[in-house]
N, C-alpha and C positions, 0 to 999 in steps of 0.2 A: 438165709442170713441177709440181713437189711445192709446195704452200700450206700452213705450220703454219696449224692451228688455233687461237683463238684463249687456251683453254687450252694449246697447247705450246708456245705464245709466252710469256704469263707464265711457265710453269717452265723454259722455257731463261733468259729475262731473270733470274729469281730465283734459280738455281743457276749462271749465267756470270759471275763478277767484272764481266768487262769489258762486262756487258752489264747496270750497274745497274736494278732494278727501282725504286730509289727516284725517279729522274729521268723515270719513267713518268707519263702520264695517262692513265686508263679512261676511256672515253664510256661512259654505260649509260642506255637505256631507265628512267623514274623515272620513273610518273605522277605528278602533281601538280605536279613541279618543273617551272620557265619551261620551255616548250615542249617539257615532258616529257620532260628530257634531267638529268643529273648528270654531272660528273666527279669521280673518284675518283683523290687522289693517289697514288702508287706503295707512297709508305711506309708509306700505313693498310693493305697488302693482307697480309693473312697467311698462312694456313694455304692451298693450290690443292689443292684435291679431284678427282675424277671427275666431279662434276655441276654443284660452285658452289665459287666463290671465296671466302674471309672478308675482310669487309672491319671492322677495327677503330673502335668509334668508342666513344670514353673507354672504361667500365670492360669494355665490350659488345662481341659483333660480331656483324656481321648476315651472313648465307649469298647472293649474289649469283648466279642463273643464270648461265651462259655463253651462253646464246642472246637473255640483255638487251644483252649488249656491243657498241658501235658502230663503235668506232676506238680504238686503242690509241696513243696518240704517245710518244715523248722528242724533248724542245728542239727542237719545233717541226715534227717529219719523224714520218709517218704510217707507221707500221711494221705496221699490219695495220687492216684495215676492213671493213666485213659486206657482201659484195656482194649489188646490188642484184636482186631476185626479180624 
């Protein structure tokens, strides 16, 4: 059975209508945040590269790995997640 990735997940979510990216949550690897975890709304995600995601914040945006990523949700259903090593 075929697994997108977790970059082919955002750019199907981002370029499918029906498959808003804005109704997205990232989980991502965040040292320092509470138990060194972050979520990322859908609608700060901009530009998906080859290596790293952008994620928008005010005038900036910062370059996010795709091997920080944990779990991907919309409304509450877990649509891709890092399996466990």
């Amino acid at each position: 059975m075929f697994r997108l990735n977790a970059r082919e997940l955002l750019n199907k979510l981002k370029w499918h209508p029906e498959k808003d990216i804005d109704k997205v949550e990232v989980t991502i690897i965040h040292r320092g945040a509470p138990r060194d975890r972050k979520t990322i709304d859908g609608v700060d995600i901009g530009d998906i590269g080859s290596k790293f995601f952008e994620v928008k914040q005010h005038e900036n945006s910062v370059r996010i790995p795709y091997h920080r990523i944990l779990k991907i949700e919309r409304d509450g259903e877990t649509l891709w997640e890092e399996l466990p090593k």
